[in-house]
N, C-alpha and C positions, 0 to 999 in steps of 0.2 A: 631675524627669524626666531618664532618663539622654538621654548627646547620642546622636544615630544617629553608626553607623558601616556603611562601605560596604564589604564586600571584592570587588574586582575579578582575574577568571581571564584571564588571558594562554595560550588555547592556542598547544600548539608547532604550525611549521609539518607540515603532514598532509593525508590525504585529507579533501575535503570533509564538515564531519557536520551534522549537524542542531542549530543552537544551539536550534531552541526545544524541543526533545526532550530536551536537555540542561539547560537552564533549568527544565525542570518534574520532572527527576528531582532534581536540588540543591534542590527544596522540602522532602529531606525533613531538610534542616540549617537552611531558615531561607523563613518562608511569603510572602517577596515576591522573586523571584528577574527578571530578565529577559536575554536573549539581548543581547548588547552586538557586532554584526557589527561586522568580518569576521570576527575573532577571539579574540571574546572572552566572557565571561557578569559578569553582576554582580546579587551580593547583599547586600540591607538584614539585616545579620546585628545590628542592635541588639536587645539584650536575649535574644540565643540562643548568645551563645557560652560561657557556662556551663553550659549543656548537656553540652558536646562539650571541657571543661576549658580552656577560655579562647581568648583570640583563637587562643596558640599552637599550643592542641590542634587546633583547628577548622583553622588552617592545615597543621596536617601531617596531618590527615586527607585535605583537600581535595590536598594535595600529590600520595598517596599515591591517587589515584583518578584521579587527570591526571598521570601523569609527564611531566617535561618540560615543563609548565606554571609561568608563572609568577604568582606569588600577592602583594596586599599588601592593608593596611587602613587606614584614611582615615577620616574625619570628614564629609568627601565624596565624592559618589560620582567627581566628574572628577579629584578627586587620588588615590582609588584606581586609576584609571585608568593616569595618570601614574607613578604609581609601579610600579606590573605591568610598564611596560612598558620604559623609562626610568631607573631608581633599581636601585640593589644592594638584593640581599633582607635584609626588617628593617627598610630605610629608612623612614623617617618625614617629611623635609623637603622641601617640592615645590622653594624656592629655587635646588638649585642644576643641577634639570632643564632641560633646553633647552626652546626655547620650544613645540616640538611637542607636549610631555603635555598643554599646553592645549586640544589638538586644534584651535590656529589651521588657518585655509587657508595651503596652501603662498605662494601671492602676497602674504599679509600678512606670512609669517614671513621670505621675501626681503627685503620693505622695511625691515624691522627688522634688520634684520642689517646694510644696507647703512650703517647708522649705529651699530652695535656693540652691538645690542644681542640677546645671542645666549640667553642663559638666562633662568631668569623671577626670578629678584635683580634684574636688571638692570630687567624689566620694573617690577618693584614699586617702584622708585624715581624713575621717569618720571611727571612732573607727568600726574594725572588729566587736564584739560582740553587739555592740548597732544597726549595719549595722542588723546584722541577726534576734536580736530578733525586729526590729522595722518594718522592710519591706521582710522579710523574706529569705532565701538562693540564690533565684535565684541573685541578685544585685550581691554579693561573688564572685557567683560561674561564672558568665559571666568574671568579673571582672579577678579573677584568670587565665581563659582561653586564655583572650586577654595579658596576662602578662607571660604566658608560665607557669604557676605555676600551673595549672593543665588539665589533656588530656582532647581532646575532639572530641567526636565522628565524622568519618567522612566517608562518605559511596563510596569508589572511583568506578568506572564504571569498568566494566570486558567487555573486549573486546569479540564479539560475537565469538563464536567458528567457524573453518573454517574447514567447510565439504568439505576436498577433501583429499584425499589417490595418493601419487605417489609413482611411483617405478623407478629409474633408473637404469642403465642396465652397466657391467664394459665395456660389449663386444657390440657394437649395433645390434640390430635384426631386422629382415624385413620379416622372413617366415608365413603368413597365421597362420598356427597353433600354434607360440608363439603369434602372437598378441592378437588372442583369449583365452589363457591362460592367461597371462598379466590381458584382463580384466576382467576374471573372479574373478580372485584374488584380482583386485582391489574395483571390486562388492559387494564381502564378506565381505573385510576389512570395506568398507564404510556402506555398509546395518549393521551392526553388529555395529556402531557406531549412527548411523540412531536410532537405537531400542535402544539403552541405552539413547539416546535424547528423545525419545519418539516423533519422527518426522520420517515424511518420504518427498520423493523429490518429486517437480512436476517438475524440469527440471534439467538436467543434460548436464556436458558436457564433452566429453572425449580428451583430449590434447594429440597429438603426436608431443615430440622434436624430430624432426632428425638431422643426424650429419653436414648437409646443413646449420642448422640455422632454415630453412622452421616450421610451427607448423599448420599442418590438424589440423582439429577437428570433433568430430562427436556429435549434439546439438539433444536430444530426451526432447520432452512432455509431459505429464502424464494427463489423464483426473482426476484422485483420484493421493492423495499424495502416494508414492508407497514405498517400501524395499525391494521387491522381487527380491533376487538376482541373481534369473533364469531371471525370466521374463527379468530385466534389461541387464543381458548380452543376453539373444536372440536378443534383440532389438537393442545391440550395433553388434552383427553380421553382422545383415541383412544390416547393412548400413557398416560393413570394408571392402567391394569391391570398397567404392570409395575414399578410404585412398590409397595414393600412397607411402610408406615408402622410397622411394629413395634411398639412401646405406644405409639408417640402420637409427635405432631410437632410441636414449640416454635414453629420458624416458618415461613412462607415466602415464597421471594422470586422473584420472577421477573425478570431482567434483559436488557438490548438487549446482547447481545456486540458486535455490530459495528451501525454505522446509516449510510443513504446521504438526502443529500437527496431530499426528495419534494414533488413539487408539487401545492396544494391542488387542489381538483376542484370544478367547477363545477359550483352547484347548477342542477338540471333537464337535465344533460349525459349522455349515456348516449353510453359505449365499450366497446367490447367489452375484458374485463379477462382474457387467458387465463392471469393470474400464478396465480389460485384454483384449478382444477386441479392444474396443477403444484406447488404447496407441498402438494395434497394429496398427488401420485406422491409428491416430491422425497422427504414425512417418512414413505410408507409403505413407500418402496421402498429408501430411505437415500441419501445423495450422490451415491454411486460406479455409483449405478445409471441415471442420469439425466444428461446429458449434453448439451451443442452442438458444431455441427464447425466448426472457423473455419479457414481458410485456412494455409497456412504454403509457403513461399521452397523450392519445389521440385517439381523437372521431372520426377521420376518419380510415376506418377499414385497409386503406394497411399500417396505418402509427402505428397501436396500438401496434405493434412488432420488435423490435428490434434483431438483432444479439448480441450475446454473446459468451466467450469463453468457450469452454467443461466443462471448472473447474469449473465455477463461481459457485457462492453459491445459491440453488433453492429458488426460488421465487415464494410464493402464487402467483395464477391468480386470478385476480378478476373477481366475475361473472358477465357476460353478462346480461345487460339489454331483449332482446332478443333472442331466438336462434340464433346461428351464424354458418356457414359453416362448412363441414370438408375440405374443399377444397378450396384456395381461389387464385385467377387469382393475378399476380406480379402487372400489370395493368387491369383497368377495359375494356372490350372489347366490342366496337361497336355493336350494333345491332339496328336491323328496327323494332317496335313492332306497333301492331296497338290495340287503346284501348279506348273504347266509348264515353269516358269520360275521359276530360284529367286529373280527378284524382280518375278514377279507376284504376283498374290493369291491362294490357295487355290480351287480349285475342289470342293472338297472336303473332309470334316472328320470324326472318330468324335470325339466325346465322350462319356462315361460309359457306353459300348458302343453310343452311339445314333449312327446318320449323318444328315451334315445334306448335301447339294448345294445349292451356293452356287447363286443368280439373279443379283444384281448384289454388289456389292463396287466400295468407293472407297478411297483411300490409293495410298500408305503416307505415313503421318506417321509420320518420325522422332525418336526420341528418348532421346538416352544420357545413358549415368548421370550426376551432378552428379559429375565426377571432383575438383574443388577441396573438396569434404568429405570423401574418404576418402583411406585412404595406398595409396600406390602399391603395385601386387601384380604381381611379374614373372611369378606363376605361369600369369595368367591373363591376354591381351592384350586390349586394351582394345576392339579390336572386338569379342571374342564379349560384350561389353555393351551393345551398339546392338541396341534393339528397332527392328521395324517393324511400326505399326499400321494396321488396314484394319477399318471398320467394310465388314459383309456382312451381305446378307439372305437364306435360303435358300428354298428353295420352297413350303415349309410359311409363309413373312411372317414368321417370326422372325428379330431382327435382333441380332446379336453383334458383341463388338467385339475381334479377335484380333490377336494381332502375334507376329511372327517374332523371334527372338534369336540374336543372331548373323549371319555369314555362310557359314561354310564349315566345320563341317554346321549346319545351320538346325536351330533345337528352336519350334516351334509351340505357342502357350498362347492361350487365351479368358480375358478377364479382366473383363468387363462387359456388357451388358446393356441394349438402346437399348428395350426394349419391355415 
């Protein structure tokens, strides 16, 4: 049995990344890899670095994927360690490291020092019993682990599980009603593995090989994470009229693209589930068709709304300063008002060649433009961007919500809709 070896990555100083997105891309040099924080990743590379033309190839590879990284290999994982970080590149001897590659606590490596003992030669020569009763186990027990002389824990990364179920075919098929069978059964298999995850999809996607080479597909989105594996095959239905199977289909697969935790449901419990319409709209009408409006960091009222996708996550609305519309124009829309006083309220108003006379009218709520978002425009002064709003009801009980821009000439616009 050959010995293990460890190589341990020393990233450079950098923005923050993700070691364990990192750790499970380096699987594909050696299948037991794990994130080593703050900075660092370490891999059990025994018996793969002939793979990749020996330790030295595999190190200049890794080099050469991390610049500015530093790289070494060991017998163990904490002298790889030590060595990464500690040792000139190539080295091989932990002895004449300070005593830190041990990854003592800084309190113990003080005390040691304070009696000369600053590297780990030194340590290695230090009676075992007077080592433990004077500074206690951990000096030993590091010590031991970078000498292979005892194990030591180490947590390697498990590749995320891959949600997709296929089935291939000895005969090819292309009849309508096996390809609906196919994914029904594919539905089952995967919802059924869905609910032991405790996750369900919000997007899916179903793969057809045919004997062509060619690979259709049919791509569905979930407003709610979902497992229903009705639901899910009606929905891959309605869309296999535009799958063309060609002479036949070797196999198929159907898989979870993305999945959100989902909590089990309780038997005899009935809630209203409105995610089942919507995944029907979401797949007949396409993504971009279907929509939520969540909030966003601004005072002028067509800009206070934003587009969001079905899924996102619900977001408090913050309350309005004052009442605000049920209805409100994409743009604000011109109108002629005449008003006695150019900062009263209109007593009057044409829109779309129709006149309204006001009854009551309240305001003005003010409110100018978010000036710290845009750049300064000397063209334009920055009062004629102060709107003033006055919701108004006119005699007919129709209720608008209009405001003035500007000061001096005043441009009048209706921009929503109280009723």
């Amino acid at each position: 049995m050959s010995p293990r070896r460890f190589l341990s990555i020393c990233l450079p100083p950098a923005a923050p990344v993700d070691l364990t997105r990192l750790a499970l891309w380096c699987q594909c040099f050696s299948p037991l890899t794990a994130p080593d924080p703050p900075d660092g990743l370490l891999l059990d590379v025994s018996g793969c670095a002939h793979l990749f033309g020996g330790e030295a190839g595999l190190l200049a590879r890794l080099a050469a994927r991390f610049p500015g990284a530093r790289l070494a290999v060991a017998d163990t994982a904490l002298a790889a360690w030590g060595l990464a970080r500690y040792a000139a590149p190539g080295a091989t001897d932990i002895s004449p490291l300070p005593l830190a590659a041990l990854r003592l606590p800084e309190r113990t490596i003080t005390r040691l020092r304070r009696v000369g003992v600053r590297h780990i030669e030194a340590l290695m020569r230090l009676p075992r019993a007077e080592l433990t009763a004077g500074y206690g186990p951990e000096p030993l027990r590091q010590l031991a682990r970078a000498l292979g002389q005892a194990p030591e824990p180490l947590n390697f990364v498990r590749e995320p599980p891959d949600w997709c179920e296929t089935e291939p075919y000895a005969e090819p098929i292309f009849a309508p009603a096996q390809l609906q069978a196919a994914l029904a059964r594919l539905g089952a298999k995967l919802c059924a593995r869905l609910e032991d995850g405790g996750l369900g999809a919000t997007a899916l996607a179903a793969r057809f090989y045919r004997i062509d080479r060619q690979r259709p597909e049919i791509l569905l989105g979930f407003a709610a994470a979902c497992r229903d594996e009705h639901q899910i095959s009606k929905l891959l239905n309605e869309k296999l009229a535009s799958i063309d199977p060609g002479f036949g289909v070797e196999a198929i697969s159907l898989e979870a693209l993305t999945t959100e935790p989902m909590q089990p449901e309780q038997c005899g419990s009935r809630t209203d589930d409105f995610s089942v319409p919507l995944n029907t709209l979401l797949n007949r009408l396409g993504p971009t068709k279907i929509w939520r409006m969540v909030p966003h960091a601004s005072y002028i009222p067509e800009y206070a709304v934003r587009r969001a996708k079905i899924n996102a996550a619900p977001v408090t609305w913050p309350r309005p300063p004052h009442p605000r519309p049920l209805r409100l124009l994409p743009r604000p829309d011109a109108i002629t008002a005449i008003a006695p006083v150019p900062d009263d309220p209109p007593v009057f108003f044409t829109w779309r060649g129709q006149g309204h006379r006001i009854a009551h009218a309240t305001g003005p709520e003010r409110i100018a433009r978010d000036w710290w978002c845009h750049p300064h425009d000397n063209t334009r002064p920055e009062a004629g961007k102060i709107r003033d709003y006055y919701a108004v009801e006119d005699t007919q009980g129709a209720r608008f919500w209009l405001f003035r821009a500007g000061l001096h000439p005043a441009r009048w616009y209706v921009h929503g809709f109280f009723g």
